[in-house]
PDB file with one MODEL, atoms N, CA, C and O in Angstrom:
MODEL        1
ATOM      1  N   UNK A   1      98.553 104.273 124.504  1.00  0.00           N
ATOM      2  CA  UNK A   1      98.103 104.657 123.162  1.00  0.00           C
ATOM      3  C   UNK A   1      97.275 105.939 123.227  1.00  0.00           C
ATOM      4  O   UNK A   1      96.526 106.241 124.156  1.00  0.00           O
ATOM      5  N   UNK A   2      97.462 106.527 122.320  1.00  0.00           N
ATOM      6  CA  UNK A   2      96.486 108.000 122.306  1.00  0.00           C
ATOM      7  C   UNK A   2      95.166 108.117 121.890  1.00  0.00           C
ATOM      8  O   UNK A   2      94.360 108.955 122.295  1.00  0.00           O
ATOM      9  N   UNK A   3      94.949 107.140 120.965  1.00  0.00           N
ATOM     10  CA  UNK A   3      93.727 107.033 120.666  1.00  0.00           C
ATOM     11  C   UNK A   3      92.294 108.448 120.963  1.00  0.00           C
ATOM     12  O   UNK A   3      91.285 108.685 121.627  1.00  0.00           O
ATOM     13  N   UNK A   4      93.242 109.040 119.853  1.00  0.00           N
ATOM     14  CA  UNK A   4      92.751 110.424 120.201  1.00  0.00           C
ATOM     15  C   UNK A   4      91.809 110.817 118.899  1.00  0.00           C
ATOM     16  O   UNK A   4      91.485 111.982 118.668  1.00  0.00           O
ATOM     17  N   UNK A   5      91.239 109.212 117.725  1.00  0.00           N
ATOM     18  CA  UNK A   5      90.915 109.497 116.845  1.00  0.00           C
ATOM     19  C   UNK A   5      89.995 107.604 116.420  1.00  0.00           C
ATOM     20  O   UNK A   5      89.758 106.723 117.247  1.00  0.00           O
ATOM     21  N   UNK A   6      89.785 107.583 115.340  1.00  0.00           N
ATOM     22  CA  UNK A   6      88.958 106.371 115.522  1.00  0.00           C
ATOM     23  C   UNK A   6      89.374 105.020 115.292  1.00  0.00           C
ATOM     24  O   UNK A   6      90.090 104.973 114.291  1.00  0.00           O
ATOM     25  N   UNK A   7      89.213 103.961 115.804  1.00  0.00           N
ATOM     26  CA  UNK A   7      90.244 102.505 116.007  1.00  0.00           C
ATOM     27  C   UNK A   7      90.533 101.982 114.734  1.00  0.00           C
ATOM     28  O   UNK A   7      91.144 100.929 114.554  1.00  0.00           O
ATOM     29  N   UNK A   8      90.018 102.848 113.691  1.00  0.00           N
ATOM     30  CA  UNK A   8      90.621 102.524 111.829  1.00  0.00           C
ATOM     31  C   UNK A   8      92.034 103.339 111.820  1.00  0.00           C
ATOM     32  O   UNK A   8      92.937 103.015 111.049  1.00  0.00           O
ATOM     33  N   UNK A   9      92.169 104.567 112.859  1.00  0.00           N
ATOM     34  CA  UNK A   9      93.358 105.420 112.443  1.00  0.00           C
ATOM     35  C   UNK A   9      94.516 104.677 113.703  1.00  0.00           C
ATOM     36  O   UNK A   9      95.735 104.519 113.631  1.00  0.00           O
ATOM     37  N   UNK A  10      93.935 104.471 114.365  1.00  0.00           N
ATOM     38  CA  UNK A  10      94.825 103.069 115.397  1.00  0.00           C
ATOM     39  C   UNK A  10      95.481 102.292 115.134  1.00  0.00           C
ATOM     40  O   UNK A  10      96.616 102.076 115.558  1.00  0.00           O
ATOM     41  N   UNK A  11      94.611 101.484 114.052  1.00  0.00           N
ATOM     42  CA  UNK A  11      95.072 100.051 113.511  1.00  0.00           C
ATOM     43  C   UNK A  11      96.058 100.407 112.691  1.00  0.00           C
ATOM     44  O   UNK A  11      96.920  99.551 112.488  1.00  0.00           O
ATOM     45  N   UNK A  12      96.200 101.789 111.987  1.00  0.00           N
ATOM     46  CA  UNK A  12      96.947 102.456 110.385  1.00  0.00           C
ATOM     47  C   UNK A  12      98.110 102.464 111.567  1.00  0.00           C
ATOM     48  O   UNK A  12      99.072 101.701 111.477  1.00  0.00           O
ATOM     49  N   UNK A  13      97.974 103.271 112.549  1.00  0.00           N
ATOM     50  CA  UNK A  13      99.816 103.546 113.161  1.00  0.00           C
ATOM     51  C   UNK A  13      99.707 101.813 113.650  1.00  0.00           C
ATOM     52  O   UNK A  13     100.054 101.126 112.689  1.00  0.00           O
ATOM     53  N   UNK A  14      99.449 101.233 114.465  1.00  0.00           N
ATOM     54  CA  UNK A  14      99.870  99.844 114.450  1.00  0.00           C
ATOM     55  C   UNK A  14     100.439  99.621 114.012  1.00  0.00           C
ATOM     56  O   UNK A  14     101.646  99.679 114.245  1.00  0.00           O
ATOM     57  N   UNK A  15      99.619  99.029 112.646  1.00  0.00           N
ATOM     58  CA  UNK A  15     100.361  97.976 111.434  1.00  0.00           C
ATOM     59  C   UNK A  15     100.999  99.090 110.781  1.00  0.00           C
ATOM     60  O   UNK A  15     102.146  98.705 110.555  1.00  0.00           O
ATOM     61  N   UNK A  16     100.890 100.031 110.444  1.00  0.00           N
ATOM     62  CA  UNK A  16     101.896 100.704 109.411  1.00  0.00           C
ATOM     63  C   UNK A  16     101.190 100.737 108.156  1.00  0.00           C
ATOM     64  O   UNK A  16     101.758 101.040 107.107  1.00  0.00           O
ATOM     65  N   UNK A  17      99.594 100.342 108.250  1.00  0.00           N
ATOM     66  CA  UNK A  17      99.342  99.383 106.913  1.00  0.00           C
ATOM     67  C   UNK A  17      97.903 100.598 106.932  1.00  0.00           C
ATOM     68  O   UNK A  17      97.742 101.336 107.904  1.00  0.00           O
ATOM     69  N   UNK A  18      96.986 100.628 105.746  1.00  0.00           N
ATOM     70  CA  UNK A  18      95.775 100.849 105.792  1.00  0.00           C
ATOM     71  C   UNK A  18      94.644  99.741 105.839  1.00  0.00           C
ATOM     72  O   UNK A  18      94.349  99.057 104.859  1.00  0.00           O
ATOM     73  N   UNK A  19      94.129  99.651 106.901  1.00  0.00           N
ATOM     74  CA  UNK A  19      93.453  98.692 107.373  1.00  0.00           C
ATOM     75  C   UNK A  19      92.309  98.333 106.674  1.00  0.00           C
ATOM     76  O   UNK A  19      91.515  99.246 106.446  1.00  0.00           O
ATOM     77  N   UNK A  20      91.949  96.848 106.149  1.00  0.00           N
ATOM     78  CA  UNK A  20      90.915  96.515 105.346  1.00  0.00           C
ATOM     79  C   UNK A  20      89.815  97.551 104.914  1.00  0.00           C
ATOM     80  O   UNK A  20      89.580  98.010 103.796  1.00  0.00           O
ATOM     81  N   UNK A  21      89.110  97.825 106.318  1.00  0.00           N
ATOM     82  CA  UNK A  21      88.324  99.143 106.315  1.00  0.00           C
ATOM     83  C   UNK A  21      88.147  99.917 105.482  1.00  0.00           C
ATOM     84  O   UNK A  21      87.192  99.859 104.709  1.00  0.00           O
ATOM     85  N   UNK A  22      89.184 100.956 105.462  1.00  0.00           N
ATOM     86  CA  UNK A  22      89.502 101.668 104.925  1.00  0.00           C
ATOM     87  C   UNK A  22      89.758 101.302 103.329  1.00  0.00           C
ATOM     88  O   UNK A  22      90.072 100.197 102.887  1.00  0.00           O
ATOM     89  N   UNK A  23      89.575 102.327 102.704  1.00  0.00           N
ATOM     90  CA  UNK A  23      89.959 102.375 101.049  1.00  0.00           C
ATOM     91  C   UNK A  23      91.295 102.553 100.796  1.00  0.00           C
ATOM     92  O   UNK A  23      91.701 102.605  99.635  1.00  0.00           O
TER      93      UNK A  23
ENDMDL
END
């Protein structure tokens, strides 16, 4: 994984989804 940014923009390519977190 690249994780070249913060584990909210991780979880977004993961799931495909915008993560609770996030708005």
């Amino acid at each position: 994984m690249s994780g070249s940014g913060t584990p909210e923009e991780k979880t977004k390519s993961e799931t495909g989804d915008v993560p609770s977190q996030n708005p």
